[in-house]
N, C-alpha and C positions, 0 to 999 in steps of 0.2 A: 504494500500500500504506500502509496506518493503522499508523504504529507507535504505541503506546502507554507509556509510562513504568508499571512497577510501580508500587505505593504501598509505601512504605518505612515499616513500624508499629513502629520502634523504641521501645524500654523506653529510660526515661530512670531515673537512679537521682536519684530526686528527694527525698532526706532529710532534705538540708542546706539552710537552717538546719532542725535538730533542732527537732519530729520531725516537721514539714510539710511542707517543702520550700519552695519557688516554686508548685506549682501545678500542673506541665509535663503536659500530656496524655500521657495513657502511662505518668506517675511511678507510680500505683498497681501497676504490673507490677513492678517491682523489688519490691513489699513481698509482692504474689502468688510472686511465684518464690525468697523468701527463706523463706516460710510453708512452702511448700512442699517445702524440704530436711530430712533429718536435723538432729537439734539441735547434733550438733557443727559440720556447718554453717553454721547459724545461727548459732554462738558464732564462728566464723570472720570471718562478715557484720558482726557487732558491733565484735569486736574492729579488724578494717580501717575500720570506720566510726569510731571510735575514735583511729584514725591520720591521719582526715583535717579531725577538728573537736575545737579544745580542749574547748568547749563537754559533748562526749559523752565523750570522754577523762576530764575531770575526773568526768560523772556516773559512769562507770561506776568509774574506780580511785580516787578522791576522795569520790565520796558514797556508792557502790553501791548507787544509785539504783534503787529497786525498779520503778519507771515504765518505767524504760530496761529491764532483765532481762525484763518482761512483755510490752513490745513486742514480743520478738523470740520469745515463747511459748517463754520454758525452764522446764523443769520446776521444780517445787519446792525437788526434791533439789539440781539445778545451780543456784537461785541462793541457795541456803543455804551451797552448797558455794562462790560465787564470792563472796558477802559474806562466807565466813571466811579468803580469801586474805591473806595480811600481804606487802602489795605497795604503794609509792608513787611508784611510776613506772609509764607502759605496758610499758616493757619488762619490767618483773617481773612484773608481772602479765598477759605471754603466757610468756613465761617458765615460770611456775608455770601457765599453763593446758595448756601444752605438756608439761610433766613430768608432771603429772597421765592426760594421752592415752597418753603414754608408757610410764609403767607400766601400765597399764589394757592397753595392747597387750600388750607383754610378761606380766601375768599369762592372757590372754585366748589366747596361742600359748605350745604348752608345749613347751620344747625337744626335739628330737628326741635319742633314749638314744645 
């Protein structure tokens, strides 16, 4: 009897270094299945990439780097709305992305009478 090994076609998330990666065959599925979220999402993707490289840390809460916002195809409104955050830290600036979600929920469910 032939057994055979499956082929294992893992996504590599290949971002790092910002915004190329290494290269890794497969790395392009990470940027496929991020495209492919809702944009809050997307601002999730960010913000955790954010947490793993000073590099995109500093572009996003340091420069507000419009090149980094666009990569991740946010809208207009969201990176007008994340360029006027008054934050200099990551942590305030998920912080303040977090409260933002959060009332947006809360006006979005209206309390029951």
């Amino acid at each position: 009897m032939k057994h055979t090994t499956p082929r294992n076609n893992s996504v590599v998330m290949d971002v790092l270094p910002w915004p190329n990666g290494y290269g890794f065959n497969g790395g392009d599925g990470w940027w496929a299945h991020t495209l492919s979220q809702s944009e809050r999402e997307r601002l999730d993707d960010l913000l955790g990439l954010a947490l793993l490289d000073k590099n995109v840390c500093d572009q996003l809460v340091g420069q507000r780097d419009p090149s980094l916002l666009q990569a991740f195809n946010l809208s207009a409104e969201t990176q007008h709305w994340l360029t006027g955050i008054k934050a200099s830290t990551l942590k305030e600036f998920a912080q303040a992305v977090l409260a933002q979600a959060n009332s947006y929920r809360n006006e979005a469910t209206p309390e029951a009478a």
